[in-house]
Backbone as CSV, one residue per row, in Angstrom:
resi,resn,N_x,N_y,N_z,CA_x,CA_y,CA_z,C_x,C_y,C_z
1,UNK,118.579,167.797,-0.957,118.613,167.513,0.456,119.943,168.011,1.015
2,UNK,119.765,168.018,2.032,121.283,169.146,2.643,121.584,167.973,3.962
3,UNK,122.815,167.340,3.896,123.554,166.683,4.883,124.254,167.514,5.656
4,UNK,123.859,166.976,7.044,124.588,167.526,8.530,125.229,166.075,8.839
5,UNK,126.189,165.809,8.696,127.133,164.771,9.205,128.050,165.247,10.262
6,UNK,128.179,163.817,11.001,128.936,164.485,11.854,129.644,163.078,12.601
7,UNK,130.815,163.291,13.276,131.320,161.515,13.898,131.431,161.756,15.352
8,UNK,131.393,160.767,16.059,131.750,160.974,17.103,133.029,159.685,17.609
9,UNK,133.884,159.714,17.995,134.912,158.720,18.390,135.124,158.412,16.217
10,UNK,134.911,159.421,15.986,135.221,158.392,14.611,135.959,159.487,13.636
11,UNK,137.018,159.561,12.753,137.162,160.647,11.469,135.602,160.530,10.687
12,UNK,135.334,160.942,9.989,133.997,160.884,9.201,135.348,161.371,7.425
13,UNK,135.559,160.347,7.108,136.621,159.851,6.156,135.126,160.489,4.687
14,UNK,136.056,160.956,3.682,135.345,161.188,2.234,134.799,160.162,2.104
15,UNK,135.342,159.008,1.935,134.575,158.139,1.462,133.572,157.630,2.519
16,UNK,133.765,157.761,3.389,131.922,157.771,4.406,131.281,158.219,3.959
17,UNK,131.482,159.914,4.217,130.556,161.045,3.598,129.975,160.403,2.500
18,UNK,130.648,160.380,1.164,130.481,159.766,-0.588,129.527,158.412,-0.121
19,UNK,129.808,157.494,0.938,128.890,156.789,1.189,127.124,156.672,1.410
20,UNK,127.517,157.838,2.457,126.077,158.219,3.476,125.354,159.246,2.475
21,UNK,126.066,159.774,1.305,125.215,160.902,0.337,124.810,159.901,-0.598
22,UNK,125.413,158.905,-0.923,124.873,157.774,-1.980,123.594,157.396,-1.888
23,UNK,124.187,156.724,-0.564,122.875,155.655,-0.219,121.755,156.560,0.266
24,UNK,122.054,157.784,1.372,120.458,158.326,1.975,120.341,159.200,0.340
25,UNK,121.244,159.085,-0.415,120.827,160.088,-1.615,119.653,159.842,-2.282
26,UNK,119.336,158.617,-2.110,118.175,157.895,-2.889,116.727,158.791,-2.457
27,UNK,116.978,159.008,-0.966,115.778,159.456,-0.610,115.128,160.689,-0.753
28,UNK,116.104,161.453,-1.976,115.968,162.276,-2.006,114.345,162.692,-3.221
29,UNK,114.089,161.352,-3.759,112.813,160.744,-4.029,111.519,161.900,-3.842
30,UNK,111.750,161.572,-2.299,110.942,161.290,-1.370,110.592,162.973,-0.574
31,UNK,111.419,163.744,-0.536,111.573,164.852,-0.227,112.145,165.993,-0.741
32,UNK,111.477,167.497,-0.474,112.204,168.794,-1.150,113.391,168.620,-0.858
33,UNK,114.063,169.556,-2.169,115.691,169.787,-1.797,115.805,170.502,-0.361
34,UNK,115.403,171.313,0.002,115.743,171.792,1.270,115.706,171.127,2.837
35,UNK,114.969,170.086,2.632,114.691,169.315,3.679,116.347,168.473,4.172
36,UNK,116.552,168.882,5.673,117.617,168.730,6.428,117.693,167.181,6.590
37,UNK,118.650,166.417,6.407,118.946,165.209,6.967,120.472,165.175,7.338
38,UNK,119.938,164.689,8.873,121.053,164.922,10.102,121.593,163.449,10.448
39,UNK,122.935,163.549,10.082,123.503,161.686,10.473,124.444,162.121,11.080
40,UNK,124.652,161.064,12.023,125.830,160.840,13.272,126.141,159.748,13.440
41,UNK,127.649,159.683,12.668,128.349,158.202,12.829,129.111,158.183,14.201
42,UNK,128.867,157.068,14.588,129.799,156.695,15.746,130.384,155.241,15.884
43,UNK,131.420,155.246,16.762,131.878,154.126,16.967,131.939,153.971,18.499
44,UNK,131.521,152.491,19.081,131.654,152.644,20.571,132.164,150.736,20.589
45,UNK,133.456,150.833,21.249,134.088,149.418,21.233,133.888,149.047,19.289
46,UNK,133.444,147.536,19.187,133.374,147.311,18.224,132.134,147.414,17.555
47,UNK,131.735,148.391,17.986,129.828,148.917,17.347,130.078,150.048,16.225
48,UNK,129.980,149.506,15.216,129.963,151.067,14.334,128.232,151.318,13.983
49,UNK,128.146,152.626,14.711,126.605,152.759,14.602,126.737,154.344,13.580
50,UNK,125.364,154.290,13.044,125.112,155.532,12.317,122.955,155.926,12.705
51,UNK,123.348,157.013,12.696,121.548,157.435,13.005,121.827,159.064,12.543
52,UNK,119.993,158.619,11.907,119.895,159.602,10.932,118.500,159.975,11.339
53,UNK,118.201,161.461,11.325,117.134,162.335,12.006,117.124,163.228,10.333
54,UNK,115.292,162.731,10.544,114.922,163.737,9.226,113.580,164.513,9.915
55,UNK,113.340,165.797,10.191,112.453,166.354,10.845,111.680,166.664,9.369
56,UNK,110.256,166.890,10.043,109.410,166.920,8.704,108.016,167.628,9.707
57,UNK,107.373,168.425,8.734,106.236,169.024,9.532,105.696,168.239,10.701
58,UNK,105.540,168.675,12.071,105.377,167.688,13.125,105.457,166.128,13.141
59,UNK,106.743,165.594,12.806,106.899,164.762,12.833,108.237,164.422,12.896
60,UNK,109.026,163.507,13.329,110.709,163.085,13.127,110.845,161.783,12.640
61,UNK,111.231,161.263,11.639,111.734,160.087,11.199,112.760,159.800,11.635
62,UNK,112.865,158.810,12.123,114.640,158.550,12.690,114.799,157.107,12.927
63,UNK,116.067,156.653,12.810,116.361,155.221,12.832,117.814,155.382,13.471
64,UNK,118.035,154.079,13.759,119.889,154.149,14.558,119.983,152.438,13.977
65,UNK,121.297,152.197,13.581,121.237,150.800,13.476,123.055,150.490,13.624
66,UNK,123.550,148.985,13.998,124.516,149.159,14.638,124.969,148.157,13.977
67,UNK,126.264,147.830,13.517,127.060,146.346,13.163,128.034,146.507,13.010
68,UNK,128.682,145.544,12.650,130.569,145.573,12.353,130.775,146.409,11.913
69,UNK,130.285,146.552,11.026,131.039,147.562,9.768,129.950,148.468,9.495
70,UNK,130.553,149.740,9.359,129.955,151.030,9.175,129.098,151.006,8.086
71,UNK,129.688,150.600,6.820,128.905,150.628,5.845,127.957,149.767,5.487
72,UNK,127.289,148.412,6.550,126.838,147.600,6.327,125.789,148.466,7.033
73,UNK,125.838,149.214,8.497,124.794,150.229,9.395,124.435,150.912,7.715
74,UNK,125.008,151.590,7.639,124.582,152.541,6.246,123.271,152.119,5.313
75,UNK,123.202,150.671,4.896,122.827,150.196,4.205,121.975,149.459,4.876
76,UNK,121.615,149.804,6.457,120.420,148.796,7.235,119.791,150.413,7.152
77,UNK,120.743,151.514,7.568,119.482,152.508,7.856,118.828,152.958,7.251
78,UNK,119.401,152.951,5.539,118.581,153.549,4.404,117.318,152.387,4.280
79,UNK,117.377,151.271,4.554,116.479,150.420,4.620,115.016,150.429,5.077
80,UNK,115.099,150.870,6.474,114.344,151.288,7.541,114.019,152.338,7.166
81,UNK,114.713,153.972,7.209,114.137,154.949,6.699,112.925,154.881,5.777
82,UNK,113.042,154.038,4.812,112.409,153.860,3.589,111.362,153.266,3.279
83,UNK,111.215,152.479,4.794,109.959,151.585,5.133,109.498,152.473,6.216
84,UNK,109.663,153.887,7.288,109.294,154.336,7.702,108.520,155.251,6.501
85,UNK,109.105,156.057,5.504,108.246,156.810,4.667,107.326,156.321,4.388
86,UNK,107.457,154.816,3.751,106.285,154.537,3.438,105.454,154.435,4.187
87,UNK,105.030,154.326,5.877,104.193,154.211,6.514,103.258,155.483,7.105
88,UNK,104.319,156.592,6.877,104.068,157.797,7.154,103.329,158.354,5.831
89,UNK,103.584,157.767,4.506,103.140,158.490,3.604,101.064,157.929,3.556
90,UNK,100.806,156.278,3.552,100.123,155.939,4.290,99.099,156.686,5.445
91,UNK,99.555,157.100,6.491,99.434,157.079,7.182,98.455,158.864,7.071
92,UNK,99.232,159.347,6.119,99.028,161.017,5.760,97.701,160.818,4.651
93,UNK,97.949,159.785,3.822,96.688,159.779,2.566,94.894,159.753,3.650
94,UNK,95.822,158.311,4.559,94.352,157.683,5.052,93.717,158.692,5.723
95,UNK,94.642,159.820,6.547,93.955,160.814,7.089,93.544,161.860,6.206
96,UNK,93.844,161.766,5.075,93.452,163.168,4.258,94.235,164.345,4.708
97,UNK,95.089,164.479,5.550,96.350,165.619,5.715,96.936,166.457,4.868
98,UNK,96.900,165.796,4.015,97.825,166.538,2.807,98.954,165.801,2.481
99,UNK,100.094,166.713,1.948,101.472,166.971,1.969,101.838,166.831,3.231
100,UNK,101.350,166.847,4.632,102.201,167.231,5.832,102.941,168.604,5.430
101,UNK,102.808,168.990,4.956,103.419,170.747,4.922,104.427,170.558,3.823
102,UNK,105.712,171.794,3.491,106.002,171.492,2.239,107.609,170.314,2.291
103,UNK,107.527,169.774,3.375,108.830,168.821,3.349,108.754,167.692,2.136
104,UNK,107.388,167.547,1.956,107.358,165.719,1.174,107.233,166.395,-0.428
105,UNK,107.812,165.604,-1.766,107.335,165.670,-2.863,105.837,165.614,-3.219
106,UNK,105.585,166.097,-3.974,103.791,166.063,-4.299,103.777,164.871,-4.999
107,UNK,104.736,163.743,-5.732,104.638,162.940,-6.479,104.826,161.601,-5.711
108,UNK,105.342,162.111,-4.355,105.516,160.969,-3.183,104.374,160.746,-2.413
109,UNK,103.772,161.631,-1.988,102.492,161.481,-1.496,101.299,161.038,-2.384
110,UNK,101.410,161.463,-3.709,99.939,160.933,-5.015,100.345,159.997,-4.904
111,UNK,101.986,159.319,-4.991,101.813,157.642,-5.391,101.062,156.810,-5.009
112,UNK,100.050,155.691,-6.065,99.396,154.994,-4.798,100.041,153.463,-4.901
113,UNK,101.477,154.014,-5.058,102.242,152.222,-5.483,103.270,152.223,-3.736
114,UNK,102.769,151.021,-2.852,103.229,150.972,-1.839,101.813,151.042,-0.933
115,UNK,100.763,151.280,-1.547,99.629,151.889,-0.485,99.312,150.935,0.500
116,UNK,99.631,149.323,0.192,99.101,148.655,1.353,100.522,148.210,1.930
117,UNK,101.469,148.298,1.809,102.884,147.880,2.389,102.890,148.367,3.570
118,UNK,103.428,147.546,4.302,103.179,148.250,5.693,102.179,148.890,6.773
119,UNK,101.214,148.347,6.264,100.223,149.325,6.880,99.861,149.186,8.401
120,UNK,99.785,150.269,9.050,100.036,149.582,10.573,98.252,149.175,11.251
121,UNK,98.053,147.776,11.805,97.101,147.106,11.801,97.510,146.918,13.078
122,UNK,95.782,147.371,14.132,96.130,147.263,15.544,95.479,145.856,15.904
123,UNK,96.172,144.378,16.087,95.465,142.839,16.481,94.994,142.819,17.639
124,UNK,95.650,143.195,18.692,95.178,142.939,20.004,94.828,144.239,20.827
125,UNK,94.259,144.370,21.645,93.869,145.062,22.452,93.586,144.933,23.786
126,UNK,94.452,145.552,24.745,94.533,145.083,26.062,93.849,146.034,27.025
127,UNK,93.079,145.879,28.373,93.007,146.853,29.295,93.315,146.013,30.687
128,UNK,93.492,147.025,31.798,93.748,146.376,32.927,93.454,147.942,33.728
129,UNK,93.384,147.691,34.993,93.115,148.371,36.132,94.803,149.003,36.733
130,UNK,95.190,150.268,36.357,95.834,150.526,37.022,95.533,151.038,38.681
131,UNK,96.855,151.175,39.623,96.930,152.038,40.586,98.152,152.620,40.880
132,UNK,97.716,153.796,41.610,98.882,154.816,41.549,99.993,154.056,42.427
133,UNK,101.076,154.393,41.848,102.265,153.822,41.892,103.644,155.061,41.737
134,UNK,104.762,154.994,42.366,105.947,155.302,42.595,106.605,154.955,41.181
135,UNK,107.648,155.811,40.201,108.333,155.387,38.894,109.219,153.964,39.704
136,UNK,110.069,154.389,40.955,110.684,152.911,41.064,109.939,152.044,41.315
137,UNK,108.538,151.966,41.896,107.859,150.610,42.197,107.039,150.231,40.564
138,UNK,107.047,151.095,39.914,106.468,150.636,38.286,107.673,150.068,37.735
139,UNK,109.270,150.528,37.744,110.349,149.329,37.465,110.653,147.901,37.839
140,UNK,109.970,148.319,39.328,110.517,146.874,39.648,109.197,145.648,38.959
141,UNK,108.293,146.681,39.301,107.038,145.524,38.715,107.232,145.384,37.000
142,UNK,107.569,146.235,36.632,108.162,145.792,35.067,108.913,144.981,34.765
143,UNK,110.034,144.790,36.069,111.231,143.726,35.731,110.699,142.416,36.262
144,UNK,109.824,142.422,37.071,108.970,141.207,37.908,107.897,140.245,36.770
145,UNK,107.803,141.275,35.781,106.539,140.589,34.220,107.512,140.750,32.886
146,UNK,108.986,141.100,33.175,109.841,140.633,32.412,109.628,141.524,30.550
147,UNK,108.471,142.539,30.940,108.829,143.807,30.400,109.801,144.521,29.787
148,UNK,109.762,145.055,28.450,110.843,146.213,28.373,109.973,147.717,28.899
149,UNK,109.004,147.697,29.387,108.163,148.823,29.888,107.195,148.549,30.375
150,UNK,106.124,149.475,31.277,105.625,149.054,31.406,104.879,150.700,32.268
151,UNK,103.657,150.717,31.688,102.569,151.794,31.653,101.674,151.816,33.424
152,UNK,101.973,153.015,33.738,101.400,153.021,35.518,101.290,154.450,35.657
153,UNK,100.382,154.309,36.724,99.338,156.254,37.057,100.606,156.223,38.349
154,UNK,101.134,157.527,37.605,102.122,158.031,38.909,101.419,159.130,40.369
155,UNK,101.824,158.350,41.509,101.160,158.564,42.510,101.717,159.844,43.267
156,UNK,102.934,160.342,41.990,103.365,161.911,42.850,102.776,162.622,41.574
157,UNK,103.112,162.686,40.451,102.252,163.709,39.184,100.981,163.737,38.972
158,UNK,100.116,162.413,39.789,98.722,161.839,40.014,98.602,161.828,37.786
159,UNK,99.768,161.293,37.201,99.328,161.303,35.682,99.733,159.844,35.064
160,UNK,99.145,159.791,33.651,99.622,158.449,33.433,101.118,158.765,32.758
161,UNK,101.804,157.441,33.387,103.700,157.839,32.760,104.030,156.059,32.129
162,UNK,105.223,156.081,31.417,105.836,155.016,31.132,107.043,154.948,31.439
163,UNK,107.299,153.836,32.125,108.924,153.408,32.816,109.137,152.470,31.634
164,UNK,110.768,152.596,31.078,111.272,151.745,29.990,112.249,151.017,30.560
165,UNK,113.141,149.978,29.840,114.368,149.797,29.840,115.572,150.198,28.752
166,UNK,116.421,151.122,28.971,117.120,151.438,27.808,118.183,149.985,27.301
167,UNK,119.081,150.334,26.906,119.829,149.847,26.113,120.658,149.195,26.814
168,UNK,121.426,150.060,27.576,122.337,150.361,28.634,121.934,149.412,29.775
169,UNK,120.591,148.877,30.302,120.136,148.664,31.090,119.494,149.437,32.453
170,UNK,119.684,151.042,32.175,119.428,151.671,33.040,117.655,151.678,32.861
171,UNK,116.739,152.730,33.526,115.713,153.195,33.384,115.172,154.107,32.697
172,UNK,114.250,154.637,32.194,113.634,155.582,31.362,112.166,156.147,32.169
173,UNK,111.467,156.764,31.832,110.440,157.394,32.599,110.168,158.114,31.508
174,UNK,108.691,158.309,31.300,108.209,159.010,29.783,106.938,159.562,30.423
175,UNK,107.018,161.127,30.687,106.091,162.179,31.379,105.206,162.377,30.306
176,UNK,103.809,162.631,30.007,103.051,163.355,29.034,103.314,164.882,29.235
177,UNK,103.237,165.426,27.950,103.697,167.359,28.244,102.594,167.613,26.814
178,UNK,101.854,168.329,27.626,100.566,168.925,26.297,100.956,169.895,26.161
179,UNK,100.918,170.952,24.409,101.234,171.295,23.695,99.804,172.203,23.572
């Protein structure tokens, strides 16, 4: 596996690096040697965050996770990563896909140890009647049902969109773009 590290507000110190190759080293399991994994440590106030982007035949795995200490993020994200594979690997058998192209091991995908872990199970199912609506009048009605989003037919793209709340507290807006 080939590391792209990189810091931002931060040195990215050897022993980070020696860290972040340890621990995501594991995953190397899981994927060809050539397959890119991209981490970006940062620090913002007292947040030491790290996020790690693994692109894989139409698809991106990615996680961000944030705490005191850098190396404790380290050791939440290899966590997550690892419960994302498994859902993706799942997720590739049940469809009969394959490999997903040549990013994944052939011995990661045959495994059938993990096959029911995680498996994503849809409980509820909702419908309702939209109407076309303005992105700011779909925020405010999102913040009015106390929402982190909230799904509405935009009345200038005449398409269906999603208004979020980020992190930050600002807004988000999520356009469909066909391919």
């Amino acid at each position: 596996m080939n590391f792209i590290i990189s810091g931002k507000n931060i040195n990215v110190t050897p022993g980070l690096k020696e860290a972040v190759e340890s621990k995501l080293g594991k995953l190397e399991r899981y994927f060809t040697p050539e397959t890119e994994i991209i981490v970006t440590l940062s620090v913002e106030k007292e947040r030491q965050k790290i996020e790690v982007t693994i692109p894989v035949k139409g698809h991106i795995i990615r996680s961000e996770q944030v705490s005191d200490d850098m190396y404790v993020s380290i050791d939440l994200v290899e966590e997550v990563i690892e419960r994302q594979l498994r859902k993706h690997k799942n997720k590739l058998v049940a469809r009969s896909q394959g490999a997903g192209g040549n990013d994944f091991k052939k011995e990661f995908i045959e495994s059938d140890k993990d096959a029911s872990d995680d498996e994503v199970k849809i409980v509820r199912t909702k419908r309702f009647g939209i109407k076309p609506m303005f992105p700011e009048d779909a925020c405010v009605q999102m913040e009015l049902l106390g929402h982190s989003f909230f799904v509405f037919h935009n009345a200038e793209s005449d398409e269906v969109n999603v208004v979020y709340k980020r992190k930050d507290g600002s807004f988000g807006l999520i356009e469909p773009e066909f391919s």
